[in-house]
C-alpha positions as CSV (number, residue, x, y, z in Angstrom):
1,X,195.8,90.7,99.3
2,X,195.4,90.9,103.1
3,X,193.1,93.9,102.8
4,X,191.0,92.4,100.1
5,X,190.1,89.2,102.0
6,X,189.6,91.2,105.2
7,X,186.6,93.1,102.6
8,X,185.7,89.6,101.2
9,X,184.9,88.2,105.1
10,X,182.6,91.3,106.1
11,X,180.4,90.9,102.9
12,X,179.7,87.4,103.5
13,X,179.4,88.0,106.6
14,X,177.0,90.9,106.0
15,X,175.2,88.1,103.3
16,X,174.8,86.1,106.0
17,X,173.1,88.1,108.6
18,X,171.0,89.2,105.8
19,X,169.8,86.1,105.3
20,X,169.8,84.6,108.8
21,X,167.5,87.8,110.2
22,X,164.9,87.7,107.6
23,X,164.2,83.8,107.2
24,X,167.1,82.1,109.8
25,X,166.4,79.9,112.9
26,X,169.9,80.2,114.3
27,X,169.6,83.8,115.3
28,X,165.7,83.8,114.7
29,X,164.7,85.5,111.4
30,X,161.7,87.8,111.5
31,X,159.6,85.6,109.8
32,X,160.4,82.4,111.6
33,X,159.5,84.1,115.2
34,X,156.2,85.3,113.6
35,X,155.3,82.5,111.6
36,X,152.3,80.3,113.7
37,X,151.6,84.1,115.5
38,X,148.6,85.6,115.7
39,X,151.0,88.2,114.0
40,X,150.2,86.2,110.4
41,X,147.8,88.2,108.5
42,X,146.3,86.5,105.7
43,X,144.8,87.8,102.4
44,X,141.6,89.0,101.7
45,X,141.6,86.2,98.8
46,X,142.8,83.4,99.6
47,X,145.8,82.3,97.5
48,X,146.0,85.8,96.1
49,X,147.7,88.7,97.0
50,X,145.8,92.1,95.7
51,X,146.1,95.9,96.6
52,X,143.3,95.4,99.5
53,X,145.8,93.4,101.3
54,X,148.4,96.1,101.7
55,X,145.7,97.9,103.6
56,X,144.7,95.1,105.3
57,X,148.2,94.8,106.7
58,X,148.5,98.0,108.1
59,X,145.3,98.2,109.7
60,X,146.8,95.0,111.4
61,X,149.3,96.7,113.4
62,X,148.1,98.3,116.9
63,X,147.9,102.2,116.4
64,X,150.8,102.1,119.0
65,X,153.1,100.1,117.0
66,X,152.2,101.8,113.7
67,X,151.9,105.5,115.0
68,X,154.9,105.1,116.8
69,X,157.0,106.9,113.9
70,X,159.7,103.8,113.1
71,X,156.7,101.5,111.8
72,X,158.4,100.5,108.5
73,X,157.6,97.7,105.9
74,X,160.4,95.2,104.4
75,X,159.9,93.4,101.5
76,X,161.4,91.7,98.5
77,X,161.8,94.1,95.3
78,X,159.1,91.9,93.5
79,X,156.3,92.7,96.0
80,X,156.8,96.3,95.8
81,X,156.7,95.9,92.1
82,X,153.9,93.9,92.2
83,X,152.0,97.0,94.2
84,X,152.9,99.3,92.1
85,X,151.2,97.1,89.7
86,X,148.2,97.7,91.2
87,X,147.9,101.6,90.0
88,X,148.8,102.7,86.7
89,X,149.8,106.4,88.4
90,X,151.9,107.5,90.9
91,X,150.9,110.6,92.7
92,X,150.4,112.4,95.9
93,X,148.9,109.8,98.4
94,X,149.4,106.8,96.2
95,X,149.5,103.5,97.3
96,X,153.3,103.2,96.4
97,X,156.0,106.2,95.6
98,X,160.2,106.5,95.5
99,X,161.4,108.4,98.1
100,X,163.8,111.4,97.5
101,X,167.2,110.3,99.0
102,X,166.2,112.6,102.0
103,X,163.9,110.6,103.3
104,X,164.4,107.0,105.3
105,X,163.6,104.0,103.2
106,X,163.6,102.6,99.6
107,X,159.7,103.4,99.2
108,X,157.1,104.9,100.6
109,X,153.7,102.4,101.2
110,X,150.7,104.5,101.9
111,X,153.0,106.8,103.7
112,X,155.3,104.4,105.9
113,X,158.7,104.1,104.8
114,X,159.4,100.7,103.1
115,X,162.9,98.7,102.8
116,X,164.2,96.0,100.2
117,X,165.2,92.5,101.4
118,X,166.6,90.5,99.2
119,X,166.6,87.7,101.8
120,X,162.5,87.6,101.8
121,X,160.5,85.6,99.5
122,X,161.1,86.5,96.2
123,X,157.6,84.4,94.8
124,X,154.4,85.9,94.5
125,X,151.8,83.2,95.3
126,X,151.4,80.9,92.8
127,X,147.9,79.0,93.5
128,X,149.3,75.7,91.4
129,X,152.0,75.1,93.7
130,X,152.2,74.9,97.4
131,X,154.0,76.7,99.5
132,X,154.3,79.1,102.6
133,X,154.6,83.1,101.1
134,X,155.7,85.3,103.7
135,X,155.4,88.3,101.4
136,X,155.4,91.4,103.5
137,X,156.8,92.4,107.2
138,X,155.0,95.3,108.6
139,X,155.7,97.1,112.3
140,X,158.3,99.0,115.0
141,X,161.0,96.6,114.6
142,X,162.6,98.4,117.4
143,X,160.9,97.2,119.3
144,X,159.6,93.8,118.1
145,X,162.8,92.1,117.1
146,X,166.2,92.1,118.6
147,X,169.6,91.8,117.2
148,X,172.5,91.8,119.9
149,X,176.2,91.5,118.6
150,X,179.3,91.4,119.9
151,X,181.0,93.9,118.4
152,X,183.5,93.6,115.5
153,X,184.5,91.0,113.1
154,X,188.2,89.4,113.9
155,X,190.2,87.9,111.0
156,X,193.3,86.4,112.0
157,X,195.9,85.2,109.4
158,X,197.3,81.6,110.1
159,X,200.6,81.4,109.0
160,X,200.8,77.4,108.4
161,X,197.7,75.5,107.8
162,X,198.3,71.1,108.7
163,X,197.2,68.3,106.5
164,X,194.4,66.5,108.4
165,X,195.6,63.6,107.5
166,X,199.5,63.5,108.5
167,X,199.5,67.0,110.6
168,X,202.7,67.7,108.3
169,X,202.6,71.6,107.4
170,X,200.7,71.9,103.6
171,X,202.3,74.7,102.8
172,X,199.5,76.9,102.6
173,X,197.9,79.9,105.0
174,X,194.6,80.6,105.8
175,X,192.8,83.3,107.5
176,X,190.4,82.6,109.7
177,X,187.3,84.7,111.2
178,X,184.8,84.7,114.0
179,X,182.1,87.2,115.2
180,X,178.9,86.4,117.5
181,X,175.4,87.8,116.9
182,X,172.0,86.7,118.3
183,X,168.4,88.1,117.4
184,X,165.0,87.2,118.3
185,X,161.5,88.3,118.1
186,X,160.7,90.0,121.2
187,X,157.6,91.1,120.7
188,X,155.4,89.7,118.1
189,X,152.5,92.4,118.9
190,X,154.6,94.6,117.2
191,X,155.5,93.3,113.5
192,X,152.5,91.9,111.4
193,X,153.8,89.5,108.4
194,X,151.0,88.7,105.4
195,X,150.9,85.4,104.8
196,X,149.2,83.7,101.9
197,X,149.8,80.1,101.7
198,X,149.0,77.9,98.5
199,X,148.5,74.8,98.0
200,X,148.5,72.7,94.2
């Protein structure tokens, strides 16, 4: 059972720093360090995202950041279905194509490898409601945003848990589990974010 928690702890955990690095404050997501940048590109239309956008968002990215060969894109699944939308083919030099399991990345966006994140706005903009849509992270996140852990995860079983209430033994055991981790956007040059916001 031991074992099984222990697996249970690092997928939360893993859930967590999903979550916390894309959209967090405490470590900084991505797309709270860039949101109010200069780094938020918005669409060609506003309240609309369309394919010119995509291209819009690359050219956003200084050559050094983009030619540097780790410029990637991260996305939730439903904007990289909604580009694929945009074509009704996919072929050599298309907008949007799956990547052999050889190659880094989930997809390939006009060439640059492109990840899933579940953790990012899963909304296209919807010009009846209003809202921020951070739709699409584009850059050299090696060297725009920083993650620093302390290595490992520590679980520790506690053999007698206490009744807050009397501090009489409950009869029960616990486990409990502590890691540190940190990340920040160090250099907002070097990740662009489209932004389309909407309001009803």
């Amino acid at each position: 059972m031991a074992s099984d928690v222990y697996t249970m702890i690092a997928t939360a955990k893993d859930n967590l720093e999903g979550a916390a690095f894309a959209t967090g404050t405490t470590p900084q997501g991505v797309t709270t360090g860039l949101d109010g940048t200069s780094s938020e590109i918005a669409p060609t239309t506003a309240e609309t995202f369309a394919k010119a956008d995509v291209d819009k968002l690359i050219a956003a990215l200084p050559a050094r950041f983009r030619r540097s060969g780790r410029a990637a894109m991260v996305a939730n699944m439903v904007w990289y279905n909604a580009i694929a939308a945009f074509e009704t083919t996919v072929t050599t030099g298309s907008l949007i194509s799956t990547n052999p399991a050889s190659v880094a990345g989930d997809f390939t966006v006009r060439g640059y490898a492109a990840y899933e994140s579940s953790d990012m706005d899963a909304v296209l903009p919807d010009a009846a409601a209003t809202a921020d849509n951070f739709g699409i992270l584009f850059g050299d996140f090696a060297q725009g945003y920083y993650i620093v852990d302390r290595v490992g995860l520590n679980v520790e079983l506690i053999p007698h848990l206490f009744h807050t209430s009397n501090n009489r033994p409950s009869g029960q055991r616990g486990f409990y589990a502590h890691f540190r981790t940190g990340a920040k956007v160090v250099n907002a040059k070097a990740i662009v974010m489209l932004s389309i916001p909407t309001a009803a």
